[in-house]
mmCIF file of the N, C-alpha and C atoms, coordinates in Angstrom:
data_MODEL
# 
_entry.id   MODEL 
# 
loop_
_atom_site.group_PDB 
_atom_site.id 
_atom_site.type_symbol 
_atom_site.label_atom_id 
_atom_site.label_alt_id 
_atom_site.label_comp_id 
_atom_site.label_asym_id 
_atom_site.label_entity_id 
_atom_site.label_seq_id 
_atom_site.pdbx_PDB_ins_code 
_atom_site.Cartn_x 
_atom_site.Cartn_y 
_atom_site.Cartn_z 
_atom_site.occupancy 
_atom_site.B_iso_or_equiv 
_atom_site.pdbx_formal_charge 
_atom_site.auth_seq_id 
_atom_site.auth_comp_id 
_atom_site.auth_asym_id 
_atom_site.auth_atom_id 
_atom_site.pdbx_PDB_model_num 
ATOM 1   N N  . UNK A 1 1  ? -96.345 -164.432 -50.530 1.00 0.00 ? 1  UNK A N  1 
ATOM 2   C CA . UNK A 1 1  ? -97.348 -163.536 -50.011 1.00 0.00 ? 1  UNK A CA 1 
ATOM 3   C C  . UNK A 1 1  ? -97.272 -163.452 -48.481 1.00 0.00 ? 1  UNK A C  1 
ATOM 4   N N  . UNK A 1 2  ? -96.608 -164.332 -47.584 1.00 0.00 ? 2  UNK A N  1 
ATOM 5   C CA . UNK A 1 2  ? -97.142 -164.725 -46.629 1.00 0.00 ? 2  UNK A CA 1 
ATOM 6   C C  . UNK A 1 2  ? -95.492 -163.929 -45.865 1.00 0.00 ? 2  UNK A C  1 
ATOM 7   N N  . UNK A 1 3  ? -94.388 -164.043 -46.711 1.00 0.00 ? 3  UNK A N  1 
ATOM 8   C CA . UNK A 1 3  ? -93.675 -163.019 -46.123 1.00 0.00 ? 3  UNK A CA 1 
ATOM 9   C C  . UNK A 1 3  ? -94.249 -161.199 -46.657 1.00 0.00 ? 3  UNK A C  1 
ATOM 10  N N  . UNK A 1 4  ? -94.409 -160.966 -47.469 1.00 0.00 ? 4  UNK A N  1 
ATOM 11  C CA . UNK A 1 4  ? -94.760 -159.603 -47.767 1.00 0.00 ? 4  UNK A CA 1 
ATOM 12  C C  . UNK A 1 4  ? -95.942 -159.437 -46.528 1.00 0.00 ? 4  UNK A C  1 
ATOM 13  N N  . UNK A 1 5  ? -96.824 -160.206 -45.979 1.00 0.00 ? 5  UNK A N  1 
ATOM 14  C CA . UNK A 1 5  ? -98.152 -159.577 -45.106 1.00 0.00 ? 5  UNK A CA 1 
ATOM 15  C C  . UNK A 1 5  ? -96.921 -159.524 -43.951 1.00 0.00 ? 5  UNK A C  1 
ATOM 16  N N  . UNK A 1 6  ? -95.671 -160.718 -43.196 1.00 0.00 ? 6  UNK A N  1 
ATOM 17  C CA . UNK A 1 6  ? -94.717 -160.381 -42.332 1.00 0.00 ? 6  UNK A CA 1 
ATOM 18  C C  . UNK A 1 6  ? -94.222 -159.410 -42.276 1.00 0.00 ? 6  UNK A C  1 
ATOM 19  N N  . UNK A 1 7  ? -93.549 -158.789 -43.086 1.00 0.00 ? 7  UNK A N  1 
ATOM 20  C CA . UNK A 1 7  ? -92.327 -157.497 -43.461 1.00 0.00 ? 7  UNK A CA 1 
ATOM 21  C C  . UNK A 1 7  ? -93.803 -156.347 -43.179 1.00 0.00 ? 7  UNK A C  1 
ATOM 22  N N  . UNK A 1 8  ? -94.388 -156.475 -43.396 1.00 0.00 ? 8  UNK A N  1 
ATOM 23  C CA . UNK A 1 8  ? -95.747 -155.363 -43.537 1.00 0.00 ? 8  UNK A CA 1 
ATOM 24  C C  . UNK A 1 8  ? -96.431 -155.162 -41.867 1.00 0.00 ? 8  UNK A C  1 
ATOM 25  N N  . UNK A 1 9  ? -96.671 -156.371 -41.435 1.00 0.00 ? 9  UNK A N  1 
ATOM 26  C CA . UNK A 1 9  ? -96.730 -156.344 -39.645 1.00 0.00 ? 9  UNK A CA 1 
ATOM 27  C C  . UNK A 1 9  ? -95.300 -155.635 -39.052 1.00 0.00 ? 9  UNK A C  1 
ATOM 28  N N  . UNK A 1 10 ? -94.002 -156.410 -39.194 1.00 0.00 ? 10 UNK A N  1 
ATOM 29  C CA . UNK A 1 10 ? -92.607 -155.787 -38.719 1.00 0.00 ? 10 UNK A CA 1 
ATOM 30  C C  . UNK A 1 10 ? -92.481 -154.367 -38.824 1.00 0.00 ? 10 UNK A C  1 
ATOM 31  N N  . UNK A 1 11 ? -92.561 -153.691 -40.051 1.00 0.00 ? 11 UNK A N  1 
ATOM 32  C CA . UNK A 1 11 ? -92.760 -152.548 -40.164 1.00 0.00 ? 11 UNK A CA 1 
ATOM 33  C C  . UNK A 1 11 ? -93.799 -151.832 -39.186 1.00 0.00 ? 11 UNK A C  1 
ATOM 34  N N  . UNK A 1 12 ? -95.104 -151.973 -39.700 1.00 0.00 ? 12 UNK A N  1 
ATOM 35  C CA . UNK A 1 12 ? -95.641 -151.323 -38.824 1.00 0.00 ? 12 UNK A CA 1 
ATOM 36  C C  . UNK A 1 12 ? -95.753 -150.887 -37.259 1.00 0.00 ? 12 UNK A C  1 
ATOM 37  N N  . UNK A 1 13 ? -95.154 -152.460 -36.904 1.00 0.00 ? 13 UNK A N  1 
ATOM 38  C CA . UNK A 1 13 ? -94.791 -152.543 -35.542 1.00 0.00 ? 13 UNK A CA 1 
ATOM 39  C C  . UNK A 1 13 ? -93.571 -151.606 -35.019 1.00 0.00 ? 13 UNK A C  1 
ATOM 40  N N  . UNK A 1 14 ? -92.878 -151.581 -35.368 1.00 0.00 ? 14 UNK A N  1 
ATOM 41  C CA . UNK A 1 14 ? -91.637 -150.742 -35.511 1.00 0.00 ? 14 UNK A CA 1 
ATOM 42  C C  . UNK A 1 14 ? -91.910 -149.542 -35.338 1.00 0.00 ? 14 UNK A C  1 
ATOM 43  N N  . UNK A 1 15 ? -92.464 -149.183 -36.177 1.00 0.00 ? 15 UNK A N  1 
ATOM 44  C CA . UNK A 1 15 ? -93.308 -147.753 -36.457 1.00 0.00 ? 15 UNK A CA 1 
ATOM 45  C C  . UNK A 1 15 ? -93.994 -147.601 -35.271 1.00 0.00 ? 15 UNK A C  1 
ATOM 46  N N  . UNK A 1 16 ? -95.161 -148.124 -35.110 1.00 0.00 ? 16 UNK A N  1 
ATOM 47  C CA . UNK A 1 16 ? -95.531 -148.073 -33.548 1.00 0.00 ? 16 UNK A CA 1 
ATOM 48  C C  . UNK A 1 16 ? -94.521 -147.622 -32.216 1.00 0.00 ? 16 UNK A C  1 
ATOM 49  N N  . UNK A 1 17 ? -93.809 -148.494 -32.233 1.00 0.00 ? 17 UNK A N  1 
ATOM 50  C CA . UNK A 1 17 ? -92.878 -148.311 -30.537 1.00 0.00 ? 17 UNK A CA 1 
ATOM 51  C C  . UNK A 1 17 ? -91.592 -147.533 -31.027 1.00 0.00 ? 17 UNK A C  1 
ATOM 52  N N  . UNK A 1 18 ? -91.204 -146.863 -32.395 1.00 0.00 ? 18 UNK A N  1 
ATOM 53  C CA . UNK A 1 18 ? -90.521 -145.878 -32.253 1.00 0.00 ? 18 UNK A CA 1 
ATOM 54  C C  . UNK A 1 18 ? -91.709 -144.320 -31.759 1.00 0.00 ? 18 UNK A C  1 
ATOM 55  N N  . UNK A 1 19 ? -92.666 -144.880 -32.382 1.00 0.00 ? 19 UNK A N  1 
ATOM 56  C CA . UNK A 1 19 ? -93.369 -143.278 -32.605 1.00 0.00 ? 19 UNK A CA 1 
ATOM 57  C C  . UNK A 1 19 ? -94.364 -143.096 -31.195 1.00 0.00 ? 19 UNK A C  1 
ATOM 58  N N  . UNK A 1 20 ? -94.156 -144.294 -30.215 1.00 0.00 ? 20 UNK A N  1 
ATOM 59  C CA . UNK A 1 20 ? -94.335 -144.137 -28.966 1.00 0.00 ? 20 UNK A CA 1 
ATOM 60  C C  . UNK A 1 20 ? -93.371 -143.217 -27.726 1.00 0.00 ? 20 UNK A C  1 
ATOM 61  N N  . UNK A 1 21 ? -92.502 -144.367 -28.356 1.00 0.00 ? 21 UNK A N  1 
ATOM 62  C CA . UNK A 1 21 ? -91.334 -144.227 -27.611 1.00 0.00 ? 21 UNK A CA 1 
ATOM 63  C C  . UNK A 1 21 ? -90.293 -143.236 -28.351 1.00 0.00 ? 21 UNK A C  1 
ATOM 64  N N  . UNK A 1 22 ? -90.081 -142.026 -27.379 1.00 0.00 ? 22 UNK A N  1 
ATOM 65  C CA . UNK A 1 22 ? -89.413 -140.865 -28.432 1.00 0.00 ? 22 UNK A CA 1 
ATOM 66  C C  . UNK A 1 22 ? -88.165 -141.011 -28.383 1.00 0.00 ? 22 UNK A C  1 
ATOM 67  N N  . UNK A 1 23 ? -87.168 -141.768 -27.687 1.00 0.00 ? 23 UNK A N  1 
ATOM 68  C CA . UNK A 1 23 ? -86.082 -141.746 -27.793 1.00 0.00 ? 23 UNK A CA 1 
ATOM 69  C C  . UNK A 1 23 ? -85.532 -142.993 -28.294 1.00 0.00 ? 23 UNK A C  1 
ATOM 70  N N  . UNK A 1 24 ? -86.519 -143.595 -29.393 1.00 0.00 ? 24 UNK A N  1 
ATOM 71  C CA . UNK A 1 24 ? -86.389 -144.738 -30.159 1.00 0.00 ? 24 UNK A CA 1 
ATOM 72  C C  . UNK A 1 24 ? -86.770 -144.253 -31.818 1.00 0.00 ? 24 UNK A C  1 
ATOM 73  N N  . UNK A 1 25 ? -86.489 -143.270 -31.965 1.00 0.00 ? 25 UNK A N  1 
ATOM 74  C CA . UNK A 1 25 ? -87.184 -142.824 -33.611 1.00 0.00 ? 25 UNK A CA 1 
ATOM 75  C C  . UNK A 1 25 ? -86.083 -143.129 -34.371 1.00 0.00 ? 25 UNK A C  1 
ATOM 76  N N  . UNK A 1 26 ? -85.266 -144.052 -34.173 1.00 0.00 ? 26 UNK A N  1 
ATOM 77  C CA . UNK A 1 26 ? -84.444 -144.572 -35.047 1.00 0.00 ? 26 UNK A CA 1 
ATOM 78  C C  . UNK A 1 26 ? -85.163 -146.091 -35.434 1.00 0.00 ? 26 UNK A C  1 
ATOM 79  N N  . UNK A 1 27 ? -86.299 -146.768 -34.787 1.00 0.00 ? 27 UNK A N  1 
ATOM 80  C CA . UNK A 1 27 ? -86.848 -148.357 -35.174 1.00 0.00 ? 27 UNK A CA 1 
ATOM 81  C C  . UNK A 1 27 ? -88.226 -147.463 -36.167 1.00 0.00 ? 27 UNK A C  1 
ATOM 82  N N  . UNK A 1 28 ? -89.042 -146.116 -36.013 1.00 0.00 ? 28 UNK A N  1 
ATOM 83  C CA . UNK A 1 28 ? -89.314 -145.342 -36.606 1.00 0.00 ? 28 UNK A CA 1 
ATOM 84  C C  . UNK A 1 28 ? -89.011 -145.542 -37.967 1.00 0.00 ? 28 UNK A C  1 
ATOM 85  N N  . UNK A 1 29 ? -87.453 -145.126 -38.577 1.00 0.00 ? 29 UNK A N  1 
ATOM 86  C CA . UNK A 1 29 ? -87.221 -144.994 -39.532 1.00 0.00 ? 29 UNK A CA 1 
ATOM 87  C C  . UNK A 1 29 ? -87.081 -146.664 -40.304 1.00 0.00 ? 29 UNK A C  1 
ATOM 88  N N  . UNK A 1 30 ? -86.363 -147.327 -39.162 1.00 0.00 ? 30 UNK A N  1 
ATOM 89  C CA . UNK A 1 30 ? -86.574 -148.373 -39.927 1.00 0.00 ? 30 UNK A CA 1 
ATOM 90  C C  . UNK A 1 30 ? -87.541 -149.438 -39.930 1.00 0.00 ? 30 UNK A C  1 
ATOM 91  N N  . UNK A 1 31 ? -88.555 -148.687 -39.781 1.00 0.00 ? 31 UNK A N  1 
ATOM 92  C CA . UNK A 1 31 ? -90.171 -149.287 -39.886 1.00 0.00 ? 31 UNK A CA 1 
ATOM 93  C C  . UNK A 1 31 ? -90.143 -149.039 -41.303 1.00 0.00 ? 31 UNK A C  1 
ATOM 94  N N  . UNK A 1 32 ? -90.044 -147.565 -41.872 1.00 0.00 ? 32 UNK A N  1 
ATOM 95  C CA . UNK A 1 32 ? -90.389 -146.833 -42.479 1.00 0.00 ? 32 UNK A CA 1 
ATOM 96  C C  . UNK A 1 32 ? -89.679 -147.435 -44.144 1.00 0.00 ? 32 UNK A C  1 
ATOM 97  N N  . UNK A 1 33 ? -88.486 -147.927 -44.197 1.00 0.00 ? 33 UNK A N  1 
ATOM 98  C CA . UNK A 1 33 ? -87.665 -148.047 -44.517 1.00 0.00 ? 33 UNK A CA 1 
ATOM 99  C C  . UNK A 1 33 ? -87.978 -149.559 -45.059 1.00 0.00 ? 33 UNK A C  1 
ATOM 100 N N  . UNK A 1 34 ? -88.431 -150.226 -44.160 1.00 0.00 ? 34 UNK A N  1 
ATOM 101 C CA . UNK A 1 34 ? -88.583 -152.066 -44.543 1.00 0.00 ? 34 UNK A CA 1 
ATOM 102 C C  . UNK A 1 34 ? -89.854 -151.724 -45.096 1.00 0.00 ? 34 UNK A C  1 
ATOM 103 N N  . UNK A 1 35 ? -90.760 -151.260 -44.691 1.00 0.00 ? 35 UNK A N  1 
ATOM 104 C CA . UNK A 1 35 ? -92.047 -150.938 -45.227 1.00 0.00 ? 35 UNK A CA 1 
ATOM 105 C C  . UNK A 1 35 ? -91.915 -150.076 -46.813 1.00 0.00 ? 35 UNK A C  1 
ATOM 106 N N  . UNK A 1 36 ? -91.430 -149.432 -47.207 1.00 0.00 ? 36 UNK A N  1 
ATOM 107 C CA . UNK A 1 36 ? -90.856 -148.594 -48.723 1.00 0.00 ? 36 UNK A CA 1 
ATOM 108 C C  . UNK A 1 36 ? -90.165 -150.140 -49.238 1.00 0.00 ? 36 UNK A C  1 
ATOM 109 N N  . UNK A 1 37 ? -89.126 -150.783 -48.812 1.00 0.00 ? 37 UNK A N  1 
ATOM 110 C CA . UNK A 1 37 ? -88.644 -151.513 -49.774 1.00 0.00 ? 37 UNK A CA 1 
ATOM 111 C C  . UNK A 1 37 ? -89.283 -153.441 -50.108 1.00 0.00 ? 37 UNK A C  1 
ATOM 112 N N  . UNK A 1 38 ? -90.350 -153.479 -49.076 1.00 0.00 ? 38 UNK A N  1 
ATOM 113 C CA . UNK A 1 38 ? -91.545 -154.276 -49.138 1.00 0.00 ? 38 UNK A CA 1 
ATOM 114 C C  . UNK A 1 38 ? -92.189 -154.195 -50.405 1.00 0.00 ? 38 UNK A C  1 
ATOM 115 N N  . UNK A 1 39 ? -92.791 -152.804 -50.456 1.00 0.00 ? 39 UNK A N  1 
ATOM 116 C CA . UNK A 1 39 ? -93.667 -152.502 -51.164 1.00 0.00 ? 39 UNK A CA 1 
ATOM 117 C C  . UNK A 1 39 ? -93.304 -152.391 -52.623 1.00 0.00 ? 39 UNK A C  1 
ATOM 118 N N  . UNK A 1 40 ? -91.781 -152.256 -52.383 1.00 0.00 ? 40 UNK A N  1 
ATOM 119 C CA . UNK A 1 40 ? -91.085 -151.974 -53.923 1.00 0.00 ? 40 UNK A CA 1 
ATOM 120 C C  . UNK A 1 40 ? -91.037 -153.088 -54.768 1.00 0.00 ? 40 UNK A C  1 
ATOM 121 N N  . UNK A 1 41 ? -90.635 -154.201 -53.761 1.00 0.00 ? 41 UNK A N  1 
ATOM 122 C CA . UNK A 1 41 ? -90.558 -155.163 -53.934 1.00 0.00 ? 41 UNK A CA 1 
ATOM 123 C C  . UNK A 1 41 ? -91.621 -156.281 -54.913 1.00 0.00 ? 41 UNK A C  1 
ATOM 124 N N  . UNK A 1 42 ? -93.148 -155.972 -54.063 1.00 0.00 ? 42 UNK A N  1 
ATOM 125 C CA . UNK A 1 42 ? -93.775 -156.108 -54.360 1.00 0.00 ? 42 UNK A CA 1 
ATOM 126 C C  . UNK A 1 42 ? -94.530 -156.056 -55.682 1.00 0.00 ? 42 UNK A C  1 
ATOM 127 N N  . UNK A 1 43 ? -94.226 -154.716 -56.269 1.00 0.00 ? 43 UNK A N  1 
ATOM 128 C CA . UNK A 1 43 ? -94.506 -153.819 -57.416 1.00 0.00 ? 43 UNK A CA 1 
ATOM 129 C C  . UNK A 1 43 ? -93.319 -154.762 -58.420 1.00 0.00 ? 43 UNK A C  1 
ATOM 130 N N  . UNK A 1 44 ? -92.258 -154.602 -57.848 1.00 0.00 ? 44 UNK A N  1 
ATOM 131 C CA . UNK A 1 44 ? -91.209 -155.696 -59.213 1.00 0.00 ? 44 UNK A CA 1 
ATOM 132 C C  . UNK A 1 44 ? -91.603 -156.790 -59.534 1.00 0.00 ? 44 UNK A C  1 
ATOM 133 N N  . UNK A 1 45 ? -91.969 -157.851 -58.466 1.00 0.00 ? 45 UNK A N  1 
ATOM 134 C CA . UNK A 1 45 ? -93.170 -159.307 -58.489 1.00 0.00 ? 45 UNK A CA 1 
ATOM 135 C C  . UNK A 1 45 ? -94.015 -158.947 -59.401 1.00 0.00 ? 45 UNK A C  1 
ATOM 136 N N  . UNK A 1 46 ? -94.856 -158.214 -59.505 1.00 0.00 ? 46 UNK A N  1 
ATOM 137 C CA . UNK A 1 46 ? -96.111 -158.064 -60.065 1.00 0.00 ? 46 UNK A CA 1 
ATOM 138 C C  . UNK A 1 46 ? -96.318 -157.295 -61.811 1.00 0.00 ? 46 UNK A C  1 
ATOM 139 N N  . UNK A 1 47 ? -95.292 -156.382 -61.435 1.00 0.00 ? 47 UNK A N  1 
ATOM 140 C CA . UNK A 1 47 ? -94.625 -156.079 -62.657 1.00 0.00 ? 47 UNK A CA 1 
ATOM 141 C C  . UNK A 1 47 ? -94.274 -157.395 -64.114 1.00 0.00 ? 47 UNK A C  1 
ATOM 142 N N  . UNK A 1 48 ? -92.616 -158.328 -62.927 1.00 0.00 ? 48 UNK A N  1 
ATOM 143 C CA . UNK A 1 48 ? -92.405 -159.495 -63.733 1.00 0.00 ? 48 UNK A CA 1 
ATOM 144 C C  . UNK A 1 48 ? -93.108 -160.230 -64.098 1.00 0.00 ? 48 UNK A C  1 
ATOM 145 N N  . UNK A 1 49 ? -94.271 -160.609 -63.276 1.00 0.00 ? 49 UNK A N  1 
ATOM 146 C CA . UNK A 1 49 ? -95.378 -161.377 -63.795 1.00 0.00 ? 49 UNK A CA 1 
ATOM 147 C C  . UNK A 1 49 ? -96.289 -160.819 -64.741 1.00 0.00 ? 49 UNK A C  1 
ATOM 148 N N  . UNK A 1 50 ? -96.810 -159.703 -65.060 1.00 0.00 ? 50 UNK A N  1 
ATOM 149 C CA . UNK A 1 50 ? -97.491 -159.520 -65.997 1.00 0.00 ? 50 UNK A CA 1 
ATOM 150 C C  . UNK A 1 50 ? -96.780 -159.869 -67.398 1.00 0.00 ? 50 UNK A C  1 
ATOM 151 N N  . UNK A 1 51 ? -95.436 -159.324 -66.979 1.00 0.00 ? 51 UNK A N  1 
ATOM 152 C CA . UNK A 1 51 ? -94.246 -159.679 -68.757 1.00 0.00 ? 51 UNK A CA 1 
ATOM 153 C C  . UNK A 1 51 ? -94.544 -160.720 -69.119 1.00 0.00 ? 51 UNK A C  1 
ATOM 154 N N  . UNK A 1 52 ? -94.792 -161.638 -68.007 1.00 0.00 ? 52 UNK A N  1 
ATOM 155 C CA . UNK A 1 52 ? -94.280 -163.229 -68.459 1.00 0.00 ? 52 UNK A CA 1 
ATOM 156 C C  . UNK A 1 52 ? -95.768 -163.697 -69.172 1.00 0.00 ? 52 UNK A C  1 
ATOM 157 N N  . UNK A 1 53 ? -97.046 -163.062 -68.827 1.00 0.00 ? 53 UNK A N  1 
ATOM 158 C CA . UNK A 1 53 ? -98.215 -163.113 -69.225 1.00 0.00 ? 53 UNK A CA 1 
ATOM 159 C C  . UNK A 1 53 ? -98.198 -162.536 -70.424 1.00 0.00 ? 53 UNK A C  1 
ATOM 160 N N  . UNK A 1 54 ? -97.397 -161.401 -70.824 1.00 0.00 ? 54 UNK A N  1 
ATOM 161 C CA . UNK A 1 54 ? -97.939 -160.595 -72.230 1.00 0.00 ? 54 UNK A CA 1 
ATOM 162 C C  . UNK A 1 54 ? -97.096 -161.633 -73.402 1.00 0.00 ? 54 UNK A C  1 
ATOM 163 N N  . UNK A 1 55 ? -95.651 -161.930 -72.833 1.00 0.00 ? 55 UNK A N  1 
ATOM 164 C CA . UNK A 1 55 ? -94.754 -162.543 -73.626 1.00 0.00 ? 55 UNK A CA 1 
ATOM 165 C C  . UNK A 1 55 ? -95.649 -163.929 -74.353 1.00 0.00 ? 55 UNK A C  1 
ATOM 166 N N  . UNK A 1 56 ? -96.095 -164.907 -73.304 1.00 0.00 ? 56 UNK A N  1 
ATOM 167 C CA . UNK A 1 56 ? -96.773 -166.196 -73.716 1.00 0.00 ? 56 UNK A CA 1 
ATOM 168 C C  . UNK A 1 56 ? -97.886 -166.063 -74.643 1.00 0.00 ? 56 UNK A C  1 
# 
């Protein structure tokens, strides 16, 4: 949990000082980018764990 709230600050931060800074909208995307595959991530965790709950 305690990396997913990390990757979730990094991102956002990212996001911030590309979308400040205009000739940085490439840390922008990969705000954007760690933040989508965080979240995906997340959803597969939570996913696997319910299986392992229905299976038992």
């Amino acid at each position: 949990m305690a990396l997913f709230l990390f990757l979730v600050i990094v991102a956002i931060v990212l996001g911030l000082i590309g979308w400040v800074v205009h000739g940085l909208d490439y840390l922008l995307i990969i705000g954007v980018v760690v933040l989508v595959v965080d979240i995906v991530l997340a959803v597969v965790r939570l996913v696997r764990r319910s299986r392992r709950r229905r299976i038992r």
